[in-house]
C-alpha positions, -999 to +999 in steps of 0.1 A: +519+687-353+547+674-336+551+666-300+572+692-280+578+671-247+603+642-243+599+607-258+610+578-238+603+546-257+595+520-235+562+506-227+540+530-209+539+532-172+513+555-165+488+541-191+449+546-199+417+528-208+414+521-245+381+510-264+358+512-230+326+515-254+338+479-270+346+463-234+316+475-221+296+459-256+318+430-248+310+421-214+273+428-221+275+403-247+296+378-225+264+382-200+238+373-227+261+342-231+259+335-192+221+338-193+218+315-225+234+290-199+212+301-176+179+294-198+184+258-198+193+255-163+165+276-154+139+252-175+151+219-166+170+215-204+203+209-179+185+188-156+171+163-187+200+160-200+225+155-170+196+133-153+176+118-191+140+120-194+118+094-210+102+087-242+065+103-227+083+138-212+094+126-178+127+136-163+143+107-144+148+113-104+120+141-106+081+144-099+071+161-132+044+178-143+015+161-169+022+174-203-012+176-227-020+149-249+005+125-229-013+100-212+015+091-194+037+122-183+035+137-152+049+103-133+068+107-100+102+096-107+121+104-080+130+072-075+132+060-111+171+076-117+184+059-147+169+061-180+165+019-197+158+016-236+142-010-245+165-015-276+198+001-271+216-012-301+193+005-328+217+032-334+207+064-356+239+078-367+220+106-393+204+119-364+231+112-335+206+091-310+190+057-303+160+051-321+141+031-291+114+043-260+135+051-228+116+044-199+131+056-162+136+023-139+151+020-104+180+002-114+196-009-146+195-052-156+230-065-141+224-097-151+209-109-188+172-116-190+162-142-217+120-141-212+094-118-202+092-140-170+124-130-161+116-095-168+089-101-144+109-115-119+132-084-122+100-059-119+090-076-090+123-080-069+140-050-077+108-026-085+122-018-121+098-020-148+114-025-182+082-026-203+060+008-209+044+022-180+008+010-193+019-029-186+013-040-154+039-061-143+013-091-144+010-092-181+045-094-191+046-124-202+010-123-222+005-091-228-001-085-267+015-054-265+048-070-248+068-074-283+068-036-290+063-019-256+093-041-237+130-047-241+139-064-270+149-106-255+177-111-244+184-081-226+219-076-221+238-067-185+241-031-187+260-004-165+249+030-157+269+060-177+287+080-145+267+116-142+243+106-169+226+082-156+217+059-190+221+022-185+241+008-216+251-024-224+285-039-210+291-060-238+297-044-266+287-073-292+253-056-287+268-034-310+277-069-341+251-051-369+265-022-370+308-037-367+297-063-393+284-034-415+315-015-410+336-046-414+318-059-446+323-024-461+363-028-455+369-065-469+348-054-500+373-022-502+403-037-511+426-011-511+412+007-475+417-030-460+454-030-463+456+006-461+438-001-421+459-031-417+491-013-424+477+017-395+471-015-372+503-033-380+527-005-375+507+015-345+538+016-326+561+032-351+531+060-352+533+067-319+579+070-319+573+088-350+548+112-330+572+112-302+597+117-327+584+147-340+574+160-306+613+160-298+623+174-330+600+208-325+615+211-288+649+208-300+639+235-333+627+258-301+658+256-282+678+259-316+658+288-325+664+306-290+700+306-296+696+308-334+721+338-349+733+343-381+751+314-389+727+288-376+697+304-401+721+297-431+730+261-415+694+258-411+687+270-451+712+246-464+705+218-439+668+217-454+683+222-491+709+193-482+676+175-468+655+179-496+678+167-523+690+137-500+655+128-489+646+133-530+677+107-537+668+084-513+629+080-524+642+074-558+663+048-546+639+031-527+615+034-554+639+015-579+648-014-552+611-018-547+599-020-582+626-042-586+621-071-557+580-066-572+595-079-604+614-102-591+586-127-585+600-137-549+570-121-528+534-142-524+504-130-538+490-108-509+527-096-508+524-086-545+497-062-538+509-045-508+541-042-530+525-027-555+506+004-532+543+011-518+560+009-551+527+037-562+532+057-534+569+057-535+566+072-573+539+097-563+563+110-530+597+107-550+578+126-581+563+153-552+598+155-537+615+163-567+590+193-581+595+207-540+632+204-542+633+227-574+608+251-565+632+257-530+663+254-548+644+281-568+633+305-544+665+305-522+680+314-557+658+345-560+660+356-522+695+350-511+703+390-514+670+396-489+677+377-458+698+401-443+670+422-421+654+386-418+689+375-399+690+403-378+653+402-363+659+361-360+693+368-343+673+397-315+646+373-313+666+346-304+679+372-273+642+376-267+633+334-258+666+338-239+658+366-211+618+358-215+619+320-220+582+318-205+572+329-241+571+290-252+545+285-231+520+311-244+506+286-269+498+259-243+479+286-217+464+297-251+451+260-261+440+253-223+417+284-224+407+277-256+398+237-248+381+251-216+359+274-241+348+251-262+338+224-236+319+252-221+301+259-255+295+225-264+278+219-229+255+246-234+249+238-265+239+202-258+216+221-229+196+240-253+189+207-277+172+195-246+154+227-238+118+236-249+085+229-251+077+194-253+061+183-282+047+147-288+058+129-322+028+116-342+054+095-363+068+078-331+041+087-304+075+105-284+078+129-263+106+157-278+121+191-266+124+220-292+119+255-286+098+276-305+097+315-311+126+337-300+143+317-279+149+293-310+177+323-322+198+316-288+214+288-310+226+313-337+238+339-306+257+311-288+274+306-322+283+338-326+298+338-291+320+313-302+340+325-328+340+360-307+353+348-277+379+318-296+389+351-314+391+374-288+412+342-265+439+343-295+442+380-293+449+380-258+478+357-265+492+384-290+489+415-276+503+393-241+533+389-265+534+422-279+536+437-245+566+419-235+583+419-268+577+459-266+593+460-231+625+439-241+631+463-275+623+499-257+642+484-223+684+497-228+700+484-199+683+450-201+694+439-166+665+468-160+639+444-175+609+437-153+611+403-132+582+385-150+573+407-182+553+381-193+530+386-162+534+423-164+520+424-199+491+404-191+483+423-164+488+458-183+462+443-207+435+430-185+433+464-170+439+483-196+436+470-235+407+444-235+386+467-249+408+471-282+413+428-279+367+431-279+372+453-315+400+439-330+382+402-323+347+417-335+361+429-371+377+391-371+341+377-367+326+397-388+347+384-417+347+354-407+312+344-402+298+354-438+327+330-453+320+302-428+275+308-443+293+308-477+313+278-468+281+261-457+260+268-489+286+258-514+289+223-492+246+218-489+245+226-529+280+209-539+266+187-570+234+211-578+247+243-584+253+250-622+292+261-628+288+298-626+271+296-590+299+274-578+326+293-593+313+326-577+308+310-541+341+300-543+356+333-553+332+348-527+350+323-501+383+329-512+383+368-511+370+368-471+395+343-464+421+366-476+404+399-464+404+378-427+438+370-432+449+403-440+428+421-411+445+398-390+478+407-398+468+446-398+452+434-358+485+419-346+503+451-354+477+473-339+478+451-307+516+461-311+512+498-314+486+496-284+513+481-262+540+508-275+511+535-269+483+531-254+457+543-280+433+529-295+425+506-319+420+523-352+443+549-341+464+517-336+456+506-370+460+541-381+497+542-372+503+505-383+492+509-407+516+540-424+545+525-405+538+489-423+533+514-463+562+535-455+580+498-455+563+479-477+593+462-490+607+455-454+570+439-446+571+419-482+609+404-471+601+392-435+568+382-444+583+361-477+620+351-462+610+349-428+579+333-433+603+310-455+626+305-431+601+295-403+581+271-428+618+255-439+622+245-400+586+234-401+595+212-431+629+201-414+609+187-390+579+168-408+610+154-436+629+141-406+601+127-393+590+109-430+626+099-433+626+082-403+593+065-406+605+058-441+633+038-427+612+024-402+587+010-424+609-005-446+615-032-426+578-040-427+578-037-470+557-070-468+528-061-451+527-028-442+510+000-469+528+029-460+506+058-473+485+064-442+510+057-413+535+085-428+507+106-433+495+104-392+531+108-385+537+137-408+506+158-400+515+157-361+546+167-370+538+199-390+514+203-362+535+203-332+563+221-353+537+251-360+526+255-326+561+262-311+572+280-342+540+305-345+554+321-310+586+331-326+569+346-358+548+368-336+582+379-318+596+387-352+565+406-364+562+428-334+601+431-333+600+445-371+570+469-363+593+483-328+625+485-353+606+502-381+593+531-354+627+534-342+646+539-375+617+562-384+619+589-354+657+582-343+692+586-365+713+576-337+727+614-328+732+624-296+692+623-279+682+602-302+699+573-297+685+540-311+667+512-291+676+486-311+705+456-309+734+456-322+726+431-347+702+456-361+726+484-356+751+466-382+719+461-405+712+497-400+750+509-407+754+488-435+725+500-451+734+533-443+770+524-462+752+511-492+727+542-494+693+521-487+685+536-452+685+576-456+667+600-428+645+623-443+656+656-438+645+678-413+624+652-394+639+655-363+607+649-340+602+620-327+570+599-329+540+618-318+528+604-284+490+587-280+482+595-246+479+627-229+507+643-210+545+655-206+570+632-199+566+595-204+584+570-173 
């Protein structure tokens, strides 16, 4: 039924609660993650770890309770603060810990102790025992016991860990068995020693090359901020002109170097190094030339489509220009998302220290697990992660969304809220985070069967017959693509909530027919924009490669190239996608705001359009050409989502 009352399309001033069920579920959920942290604070799985706890149940800097079937547990150790093992350097990498008894001492050795009277001597001055509690410090030097129940001779000078309290060894050659392991495995690897001594030999051209790159996505930003018309066509044929002089020039350098390798004028080591570049030169001149065609090919087949593409480009260029504080949305986004995950990880690392102690038979130590239902807080806190990372990222869209929508439904720009930016946020903290707790939820719950799936097909990779494998895979492939499409049906929901203030499935509802009734519109911006944005993406990384390329070729003697470009590269794609992924959200929510408007306006007098003038030309000259016709008779305009007359 359509709406009688007027229709002012701009952001909603006078705006309700949406999803208060979900928000509700979602802080309740938020405080079962506060009160997993609490658990282990609460039973002293914080306190062990921050503070370490022996090999028989004590917790350093405490008076603890006895623990059955521990002889000796339940020592005052208050002033015992720093946890000693007797053999720090007997690493278990499987397993993530030292395999040795930790014992609490007063202070940790400063000086190197060479024999058990020295150890003595240490006991006895300093009132830290480094053998078992079960030595008196009499028998250190004749006790049978002495060569499995003290520190292994000589014990190193070690140095407390700041907040942890464990003593470790200063010198690092404690460490020789497992660096001559390590290096023994690299000079018998032929190939991975050059390919480490090329990363070593050319670290500095990594890092200009990162720095490089880093410079190269800020100046693509400022580029794109102004970008119009023209400047996405320059851009097309700069990476086309790129691509077949970057192909050209690999070739070339891959003839000159086969060449001075047959030449005979390089020594023997020199020969081999040669011979990796002249392989790797082939391979990238071979992978260059199949990309080259396949572009050459697709700007063939979508040159007539780009026009729409342009437009939104050219307006979202205007957006970055009167809200520039949009290139910052993915560093506030990464800094909550780093603080997250420390957060998690802490916890997490408080619960493997949490439990009931239990005494190894194996080892006769003392270990932490816990049993019954507080064993499934693990699986919870998991949960909570991908939630909350989920819910984090949809923050940052629907934050974008909101100003975006502001901008498109604002006319007189100058009118334009002083920080919409701020304004959005603040409209969605109050009113939208329970949509963001939905939208995130349906996210996790297609993501965390493809993540178990993902985990079974690596525990069985090699055991699993063909058809198994071949089905998890399939299995794995269909949620990532069901995620990635929810995702994209999520964004424009959080777009429509900002527009509307509804819900979310009546969000997704409305998205949803807007994004049908113009499918083809969706299938060119999400293929020629998409393009477009990944061509700048890739006119970064080859710019990047080109230069390393030219950089290392001074170094053709020593240097294997392979993994030096390939650090270089991937921090370039990296850097280039986190400043470009702001302006592909912009053009998405722009596209969903301009399909609305062309749906429930013609441009006759009270029903002006919203849009630019860049899309008004698109919109005329479609009009001229016979692809954008009004369906007759529709003359209402888009039914509202709140209650009420007239919108401000």
């Amino acid at each position: 039924m359509p709406w009688q009352g007027k229709r002012d399309w701009k952001p909603l001033e006078e705006r309700s609660c949406t999803d208060i069920p979900w928000l509700i579920v979602f802080i309740l959920f938020c405080i079962g993650m506060a009160c997993i942290c609490g658990y282990p604070i609460a039973t002293g799985g914080a306190s062990r770890l921050i503070s370490g706890y022996d090999s028989y149940g004590n917790t350093c800097g405490k008076n603890n309770t006895k623990i059955d079937g521990v002889p000796l547990s339940g020592r005052d150790m208050t002033e015992n603060k720093f946890v000693f093992f007797l053999d720090p350097c007997n690493l278990d990498f499987i397993n993530r810990k030292i395999k040795s008894i930790a014992l609490c001492v007063f202070k940790c050795p400063s000086a190197e102790l060479t024999t058990y009277n020295d150890l003595k001597q240490f006991a006895l001055n300093n009132g830290s025992h480094l053998c078992s509690y079960d030595i008196p410090t009499t028998k250190y030097t004749h006790s049978s016991e002495r060569h499995t129940k003290c520190p292994k001779l000589p014990v190193k000078p070690s140095k407390a860990v700041p907040l942890f309290r464990r003593c470790i060894p200063v010198d690092i050659s404690c460490y020789t068995e497992f660096a001559q392991a390590f290096i023994s495995f690299v000079s018998d690897n032929d190939v991975l020693r050059r390919v480490l001594a090329g990363v070593m030999a050319s670290k500095e051209i990594i890092m200009g090359l990162c720095l490089l790159a880093l410079v190269l996505s800020l100046i693509m930003m400022v580029v794109i901020r102004y970008i119009s018309r023209v400047l996405v066509w320059i851009l097309t044929v700069l990476v086309v002109i790129g691509s077949i002089g970057g192909t050209g020039v690999l070739w070339w350098l891959y003839v000159d170097h086969r060449n001075a390798l047959n030449s005979n004028t390089v020594s023997v080591f020199g020969k081999e190094v040669a011979s990796d570049n002249v392989k790797a030169l082939l391979v990238c001149s071979i992978g260059a030339t199949i990309f080259t065609v396949i572009l050459l090919l697709v700007m063939f087949f979508m040159r007539k489509r780009v026009a729409l593409t342009i437009s939104l480009f050219h307006v979202a260029g205007k957006v970055f220009i009167h809200l520039p504080l949009l290139a910052l949305q993915p560093f506030w986004t990464f800094l909550c998302l780093m603080l997250f995950w420390v957060y998690w990880i802490a916890v997490l690392l408080f619960l493997g220290t949490t439990g009931t102690p239990i005494k190894n038979n194996s080892t006769n130590v003392v270990e932490y697990q816990m049993q019954g239902p507080p064993q499934y807080l693990v699986w919870y806190h998991a949960v909570g992660l991908i939630w909350i990372s989920e819910f984090i990222l949809a923050f940052q869209q629907m934050t974008i969304a909101g100003a975006v929508v502001t901008y498109y439904f604002t006319r007189n720009k100058s009118q334009l809220p002083a920080t919409p930016i701020l304004s959005s946020m603040a409209r969605t903290i109050r009113y939208h985070l329970g949509t963001l707790a939905k939208g995130s939820f349906i996210i996790t719950l297609v993501k965390i069967p493809r993540l178990i799936l993902t985990y079974i097909h690596s525990q069985l990779k090699g055991k699993e017959n063909a058809c198994a494998r071949c089905m998890l895979k399939a299995c794995v492939c269909c949620l990532w693509c069901l995620e990635k499409c929810l995702a994209y049906l999520n964004q424009n929901a959080y777009t429509a909530t900002a527009i509307n203030s509804t819900s979310f499935c009546t969000s997704a509802r409305d998205a949803f027919i807007i994004l049908v009734e113009n499918a083809l519109r969706v299938a060119a911006i999400n293929t020629v924009g998409d393009f477009v944005l990944f061509l700048g993406k890739i006119l970064v990384v080859s710019c990047t490669a080109f230069a390393g390329i030219l950089a290392l070729n001074y170094q053709r003697d020593y240097t294997v190239w392979v993994l030096p470009l390939l650090i270089a590269c991937l921090f370039a794609f990296l850097v280039a996608h986190c400043f470009l992924s702001v302006f592909e959200n912009v053009v998405d929510v722009l596209f969903l705001c301009f399909a609305i408007d062309t749906k429930h306006n013609d441009g006759s007098p009270g029903r002006e359009y919203y849009m630019d003038k860049a899309l008004m030309e698109f919109v005329e000259n479609s009009k001229k050409m016979g692809f954008h016709k009004p369906k007759d008779g529709d003359s209402r305009e888009m039914k509202p989502m709140t209650r009420g007359g007239t919108l401000a």
